[in-house]
N, C-alpha and C positions, 0 to 999 in steps of 0.2 A: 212649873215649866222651866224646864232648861234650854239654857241661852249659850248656845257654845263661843266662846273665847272668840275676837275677833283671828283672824289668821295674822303674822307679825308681818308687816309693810317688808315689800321685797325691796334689796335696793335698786336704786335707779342704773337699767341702762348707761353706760355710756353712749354719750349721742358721736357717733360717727360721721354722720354725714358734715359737719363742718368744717369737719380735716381731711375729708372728701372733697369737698369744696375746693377746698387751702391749696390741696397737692394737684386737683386739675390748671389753679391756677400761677399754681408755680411752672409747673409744665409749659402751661399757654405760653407764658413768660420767657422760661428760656431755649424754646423752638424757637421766637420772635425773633430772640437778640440771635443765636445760631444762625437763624435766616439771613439776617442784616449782615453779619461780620463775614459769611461766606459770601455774599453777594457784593461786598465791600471789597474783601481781597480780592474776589474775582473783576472787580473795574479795578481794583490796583494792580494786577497783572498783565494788564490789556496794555501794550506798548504806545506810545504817543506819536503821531509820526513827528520823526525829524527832517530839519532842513534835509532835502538832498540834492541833488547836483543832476537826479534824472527830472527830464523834462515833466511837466505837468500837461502837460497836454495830451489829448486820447492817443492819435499818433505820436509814439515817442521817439520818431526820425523828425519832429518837427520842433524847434526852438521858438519859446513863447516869445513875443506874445501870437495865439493861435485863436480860432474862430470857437467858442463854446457853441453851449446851447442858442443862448441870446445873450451874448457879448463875447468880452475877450475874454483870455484865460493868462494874465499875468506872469512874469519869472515868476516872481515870490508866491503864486500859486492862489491871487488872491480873483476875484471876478470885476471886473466891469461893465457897466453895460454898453451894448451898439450903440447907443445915442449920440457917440463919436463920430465921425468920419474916417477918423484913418487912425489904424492899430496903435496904440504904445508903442517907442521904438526900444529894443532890446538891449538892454545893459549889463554886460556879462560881466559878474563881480569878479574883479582884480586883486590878484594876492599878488604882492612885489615880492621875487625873488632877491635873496642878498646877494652880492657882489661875490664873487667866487675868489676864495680865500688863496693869496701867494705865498710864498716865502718872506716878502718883508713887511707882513703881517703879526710876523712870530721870532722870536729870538732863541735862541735855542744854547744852553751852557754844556759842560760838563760835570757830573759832580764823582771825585772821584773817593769810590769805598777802602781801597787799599793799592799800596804801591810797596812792592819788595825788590830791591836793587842788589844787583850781585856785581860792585863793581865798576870795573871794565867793561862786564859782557853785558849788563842794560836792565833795564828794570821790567817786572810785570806790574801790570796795569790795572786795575778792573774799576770800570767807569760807566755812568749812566746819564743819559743824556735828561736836561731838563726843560720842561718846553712851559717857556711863556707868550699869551698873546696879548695885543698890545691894545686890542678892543674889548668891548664889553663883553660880559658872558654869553647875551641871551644873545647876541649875535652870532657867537660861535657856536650853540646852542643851536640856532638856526641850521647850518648844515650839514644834518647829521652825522653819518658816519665818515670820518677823515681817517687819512694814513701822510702821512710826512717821512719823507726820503730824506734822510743828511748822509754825509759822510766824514769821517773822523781820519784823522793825519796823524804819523807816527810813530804806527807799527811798523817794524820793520822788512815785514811782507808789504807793504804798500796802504794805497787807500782801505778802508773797512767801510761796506756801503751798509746800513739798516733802515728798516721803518719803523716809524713806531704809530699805536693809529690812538684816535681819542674819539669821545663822543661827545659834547657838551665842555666840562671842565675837566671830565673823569680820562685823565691819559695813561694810556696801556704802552709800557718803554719795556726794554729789556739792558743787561745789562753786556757791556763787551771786556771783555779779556783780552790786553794787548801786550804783546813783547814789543820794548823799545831800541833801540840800536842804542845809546847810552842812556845813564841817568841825567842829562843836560837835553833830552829829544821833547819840547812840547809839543802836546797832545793837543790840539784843535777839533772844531764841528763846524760842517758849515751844512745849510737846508739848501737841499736838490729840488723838492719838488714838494708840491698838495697835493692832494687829489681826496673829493668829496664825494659820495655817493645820495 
């Protein structure tokens, strides 16, 4: 009797379904955190409200404190209840304006860049005013946009009236070009005026 040879052992399959498994679960995974981190930045783009200066109350022709649902409705926007008698009284927050800036607030020099003298017939001039105040920064910082009027003696046309404007520390001058009637003619500055925006 003949016994035929067994058949030679196939090899094995790979088994796939594990790494089937694997990559469902990787997927699961990063749909999740994709879900989270959009949903994240989207409450991180959502605006907070800030203080504002408009009333809280439903009518907003009316200054709190105002009648809610069941109580008051606060400035600061916060609730109370009616258990009170009579409203909160209304305290409109006060910001002190600074003192409105003069002239002998500030000193104001000359600094002069070149002087050329021919003379008998007088000198050219060319000078720029420099301006110091005599208060803190943040206080001139305070009123914003300034302009300061001086006028400079000398030339031999007359007065020379300019402005010059600053905003905080930061001052915006220009410079003046003067003929003198001699080389003996000083040249002065004296401040006309403030004015603040």
């Amino acid at each position: 009797m003949y016994i035929p040879p067994e058949p030679a052992a196939r090899p094995a399959k790979p088994r796939r379904w594990p790494w089937i498994l694997a990559a469902a679960i990787v997927v699961a995974a990063l749909t999740a955190t994709l879900t989270l981190v959009l949903l994240g930045n989207e409450r991180d783009g959502k605006k907070v409200a800030s203080k504002s200066t408009a009333s809280p109350c439903r009518d907003q022709t009316l200054k709190p404190p105002c009648q809610g649902i069941s109580g008051w409705i606060l400035a600061d926007g916060s609730y109370e209840s009616t258990t009170r008698a009579t409203p909160p009284a209304y305290v409109a927050p006060t910001t002190p304006s600074p003192p409105p800036l003069t002239p002998a607030d500030f000193t104001l020099d000359l600094k002069t860049y070149s002087k050329k003298c021919f003379g008998s017939a007088g000198c050219i001039v060319v000078v720029e005013p420099a301006l110091t105040y005599k208060g803190s920064a943040e206080t001139m910082a305070s009123h914003g946009m300034c302009s300061l009027t001086y006028d400079i003696t000398g030339d031999e046309s007359g007065t020379v009236t300019d402005t010059l404007s600053f905003v905080g520390t930061n001052v915006t001058a220009h410079r003046s070009v003067l003929s003198t009637p001699s080389s003996k003619t000083k040249v002065t500055v004296k401040i006309v005026s403030v004015s603040c925006t």
